[in-house]
NUSEDO-69648 format. One record per residue (C-alpha): residue number from 1; residue in one letter; x, y, z. Coordinates in pm, 1 decimal, padded with zeros to 6 digits, always signed. Each point is the difference from the previous one (the first is absolute). Example, Ala and Ser with C-alpha at 12.3 -4.5 7.8 and 13.67 -1.06 7.14 Angstrom:
2
> 1/a/+01230.0/-00450.0/+00780.0
> 2/s/+00137.0/+00344.0/-00066.0
***
This chain:
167
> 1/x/+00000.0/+00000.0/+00000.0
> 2/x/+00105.3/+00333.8/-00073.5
> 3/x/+00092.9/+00261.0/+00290.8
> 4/x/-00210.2/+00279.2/-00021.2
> 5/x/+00063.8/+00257.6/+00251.4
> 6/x/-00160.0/+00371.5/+00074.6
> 7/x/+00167.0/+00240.6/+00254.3
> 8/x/-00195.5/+00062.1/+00318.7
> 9/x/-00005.5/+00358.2/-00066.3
> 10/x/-00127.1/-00030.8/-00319.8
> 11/x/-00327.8/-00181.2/+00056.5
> 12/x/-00043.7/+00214.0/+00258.1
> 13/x/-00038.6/+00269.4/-00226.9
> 14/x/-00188.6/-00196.8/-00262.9
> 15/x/-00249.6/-00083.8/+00271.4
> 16/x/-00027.7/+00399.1/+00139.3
> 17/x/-00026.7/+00082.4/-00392.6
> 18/x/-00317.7/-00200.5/-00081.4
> 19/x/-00101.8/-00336.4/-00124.2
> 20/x/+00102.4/+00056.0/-00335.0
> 21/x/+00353.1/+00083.3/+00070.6
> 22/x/+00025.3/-00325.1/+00292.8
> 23/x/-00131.7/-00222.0/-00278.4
> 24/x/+00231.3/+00128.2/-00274.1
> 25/x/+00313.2/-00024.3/+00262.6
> 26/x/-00041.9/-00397.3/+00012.5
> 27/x/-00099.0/-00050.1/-00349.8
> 28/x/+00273.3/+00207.6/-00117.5
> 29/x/+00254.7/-00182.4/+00214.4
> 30/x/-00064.1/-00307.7/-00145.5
> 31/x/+00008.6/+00107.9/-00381.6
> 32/x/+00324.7/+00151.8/+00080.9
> 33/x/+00097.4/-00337.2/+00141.7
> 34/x/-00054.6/-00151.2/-00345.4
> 35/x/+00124.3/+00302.0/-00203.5
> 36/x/-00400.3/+00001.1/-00124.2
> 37/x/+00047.1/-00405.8/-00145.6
> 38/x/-00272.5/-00211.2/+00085.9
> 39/x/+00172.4/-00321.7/-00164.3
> 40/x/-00002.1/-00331.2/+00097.2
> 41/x/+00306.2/+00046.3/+00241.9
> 42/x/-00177.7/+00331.4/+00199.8
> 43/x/-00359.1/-00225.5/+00047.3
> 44/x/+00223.0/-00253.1/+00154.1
> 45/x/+00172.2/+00216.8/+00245.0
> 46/x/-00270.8/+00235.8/+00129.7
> 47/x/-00350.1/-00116.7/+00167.1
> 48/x/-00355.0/+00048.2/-00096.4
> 49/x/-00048.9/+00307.3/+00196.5
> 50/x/+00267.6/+00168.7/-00135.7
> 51/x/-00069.0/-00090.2/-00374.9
> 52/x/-00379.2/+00101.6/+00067.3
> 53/x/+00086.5/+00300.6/+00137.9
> 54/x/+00235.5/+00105.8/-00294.7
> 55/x/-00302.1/-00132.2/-00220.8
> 56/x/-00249.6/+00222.8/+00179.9
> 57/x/+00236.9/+00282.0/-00061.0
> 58/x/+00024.1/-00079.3/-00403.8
> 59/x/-00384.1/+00002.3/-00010.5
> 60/x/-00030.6/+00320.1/+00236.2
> 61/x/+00203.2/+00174.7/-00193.2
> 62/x/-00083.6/-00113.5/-00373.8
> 63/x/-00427.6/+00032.5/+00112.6
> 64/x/+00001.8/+00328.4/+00144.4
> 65/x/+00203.4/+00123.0/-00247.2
> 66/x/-00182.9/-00172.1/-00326.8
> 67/x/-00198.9/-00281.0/+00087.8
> 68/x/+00011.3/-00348.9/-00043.8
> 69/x/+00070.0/+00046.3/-00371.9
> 70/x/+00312.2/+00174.7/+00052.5
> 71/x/+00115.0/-00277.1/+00271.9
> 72/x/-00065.5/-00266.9/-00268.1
> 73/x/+00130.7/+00203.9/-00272.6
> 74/x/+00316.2/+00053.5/+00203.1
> 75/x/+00067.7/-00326.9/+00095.8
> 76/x/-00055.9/-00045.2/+00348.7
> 77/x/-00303.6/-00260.4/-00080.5
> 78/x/+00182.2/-00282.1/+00061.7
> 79/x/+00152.7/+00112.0/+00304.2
> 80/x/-00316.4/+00099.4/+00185.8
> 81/x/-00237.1/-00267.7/-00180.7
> 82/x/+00206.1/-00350.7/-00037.3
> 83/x/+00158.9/+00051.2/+00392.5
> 84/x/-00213.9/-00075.7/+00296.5
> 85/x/-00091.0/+00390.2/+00064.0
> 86/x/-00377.5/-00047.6/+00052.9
> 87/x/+00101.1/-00329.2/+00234.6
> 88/x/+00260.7/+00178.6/+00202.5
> 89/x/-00225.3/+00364.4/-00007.1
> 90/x/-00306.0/-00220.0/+00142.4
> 91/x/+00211.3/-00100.6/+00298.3
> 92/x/+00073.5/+00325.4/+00023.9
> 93/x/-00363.5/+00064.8/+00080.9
> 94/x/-00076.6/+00217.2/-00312.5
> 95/x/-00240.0/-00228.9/-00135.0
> 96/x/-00162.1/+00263.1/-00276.5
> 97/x/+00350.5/+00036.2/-00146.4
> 98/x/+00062.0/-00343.4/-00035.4
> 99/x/-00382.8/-00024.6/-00147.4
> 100/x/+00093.2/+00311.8/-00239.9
> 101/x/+00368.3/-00132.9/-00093.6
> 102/x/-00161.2/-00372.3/-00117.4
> 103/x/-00258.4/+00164.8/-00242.1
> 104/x/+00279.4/+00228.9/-00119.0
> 105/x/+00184.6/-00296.3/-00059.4
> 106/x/-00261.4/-00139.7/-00180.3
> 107/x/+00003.5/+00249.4/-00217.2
> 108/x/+00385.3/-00005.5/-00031.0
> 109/x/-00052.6/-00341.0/-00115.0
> 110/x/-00259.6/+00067.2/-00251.5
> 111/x/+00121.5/+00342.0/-00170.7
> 112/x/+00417.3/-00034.0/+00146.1
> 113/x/+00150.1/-00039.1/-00349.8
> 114/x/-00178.9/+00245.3/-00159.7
> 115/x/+00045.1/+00269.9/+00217.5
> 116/x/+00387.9/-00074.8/+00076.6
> 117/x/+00051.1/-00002.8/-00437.0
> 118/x/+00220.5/+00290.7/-00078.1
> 119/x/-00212.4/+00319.9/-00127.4
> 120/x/+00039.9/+00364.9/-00072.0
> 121/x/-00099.6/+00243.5/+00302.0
> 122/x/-00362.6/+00057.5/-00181.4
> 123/x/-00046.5/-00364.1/-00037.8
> 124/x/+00066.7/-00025.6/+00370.3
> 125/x/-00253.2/+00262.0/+00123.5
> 126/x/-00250.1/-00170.4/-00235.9
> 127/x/+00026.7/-00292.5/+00172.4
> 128/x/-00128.8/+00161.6/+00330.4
> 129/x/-00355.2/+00001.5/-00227.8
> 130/x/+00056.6/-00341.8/-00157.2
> 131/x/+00026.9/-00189.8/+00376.4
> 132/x/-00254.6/+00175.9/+00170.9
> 133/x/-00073.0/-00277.8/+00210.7
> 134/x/+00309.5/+00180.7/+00261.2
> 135/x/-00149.7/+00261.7/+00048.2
> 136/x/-00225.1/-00112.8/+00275.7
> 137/x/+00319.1/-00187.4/+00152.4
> 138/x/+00212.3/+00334.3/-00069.9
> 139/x/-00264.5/+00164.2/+00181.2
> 140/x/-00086.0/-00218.8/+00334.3
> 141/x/+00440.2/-00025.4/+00000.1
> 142/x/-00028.8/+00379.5/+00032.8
> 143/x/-00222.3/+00070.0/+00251.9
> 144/x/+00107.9/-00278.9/+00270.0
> 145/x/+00378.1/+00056.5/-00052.0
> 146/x/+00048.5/+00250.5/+00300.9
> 147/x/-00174.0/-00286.8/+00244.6
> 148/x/+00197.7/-00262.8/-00163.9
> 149/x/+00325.3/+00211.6/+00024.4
> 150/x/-00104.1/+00015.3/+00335.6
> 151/x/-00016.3/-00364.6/+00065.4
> 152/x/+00268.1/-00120.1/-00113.3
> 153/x/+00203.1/+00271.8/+00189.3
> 154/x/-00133.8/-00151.4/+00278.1
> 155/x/+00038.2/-00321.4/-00100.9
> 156/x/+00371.0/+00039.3/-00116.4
> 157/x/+00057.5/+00188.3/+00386.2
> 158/x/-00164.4/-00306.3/+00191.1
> 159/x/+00230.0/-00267.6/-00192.4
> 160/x/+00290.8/+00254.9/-00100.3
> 161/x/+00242.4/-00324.9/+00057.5
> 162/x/-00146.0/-00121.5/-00337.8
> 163/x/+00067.8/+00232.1/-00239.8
> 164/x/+00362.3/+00171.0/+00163.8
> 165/x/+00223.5/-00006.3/+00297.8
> 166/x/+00021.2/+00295.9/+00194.2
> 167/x/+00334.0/+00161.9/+00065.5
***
């Protein structure tokens, strides 16, 4: 297993900062563990905490920013939708995200090749219109993401020995 450590000091002020920033302190620690590759060699060496978290992090940032489209489009489908993330987020307790992440990845599954093919920027906003069956996921994403940004906060701070060690 990889060594993932975070200075004392620094979640600290991660935690006095908000949920956001606490969140982003672990999952950034552990994509800078793996220089940001999620191969074969960095699944075997860090657990299913910390991989979910730095999953949660792809989608957070990727759905608030452009929806599921531009997740998918991006790449990260695979990451978030052929890992355990809705097991692991439903032991987490955040049962509607796990719920909202397996019909995402139903749609991944159905409309994933299409929307990952290589296009021209206009092709690319079309294709917000051409899958509009996201938009009610892009939407329900968007307006629990404080509570669950909040919840796993909490849940990374009651089981911080999972995701980093604490120097």
């Amino acid at each position: 297993m990889y060594a993932i450590t975070i200075n004392e000091d620094k979640v600290r002020e991660a935690a006095s900062a908000g949920y956001d920033e606490f969140v982003n302190l672990f999952a950034d620690a552990v994509i800078d563990r793996v220089d940001g590759q999620f191969g074969e060699e960095a699944m075997a060496n860090l657990n299913a905490d910390q991989m979910t978290l730095v999953a949660f992090k792809y989608l957070h940032d990727e759905v608030m920013d452009g929806g599921f489209v531009q997740l998918i489009y991006n790449g990260y489908g695979p990451f978030v939708f052929f890992n355990p993330f809705a097991k692991v987020v439903r032991m987490w307790g955040l049962d509607d995200l796990a719920a909202l992440a397996n019909k995402a990845g139903k749609l991944f599954r159905k409309y994933g090749k299409e929307i990952q093919r290589e296009c021209t920027d206009d092709e690319f906003m079309a294709m917000f219109e051409q899958y509009p069956e996201f938009d009610d996921l892009d939407d329900k994403f968007v307006e629990n993401e404080e509570r669950w940004v909040e919840e796993i906060a909490r849940y990374i701070d009651e089981h911080i020995d999972r995701f980093a060690e604490i120097i």
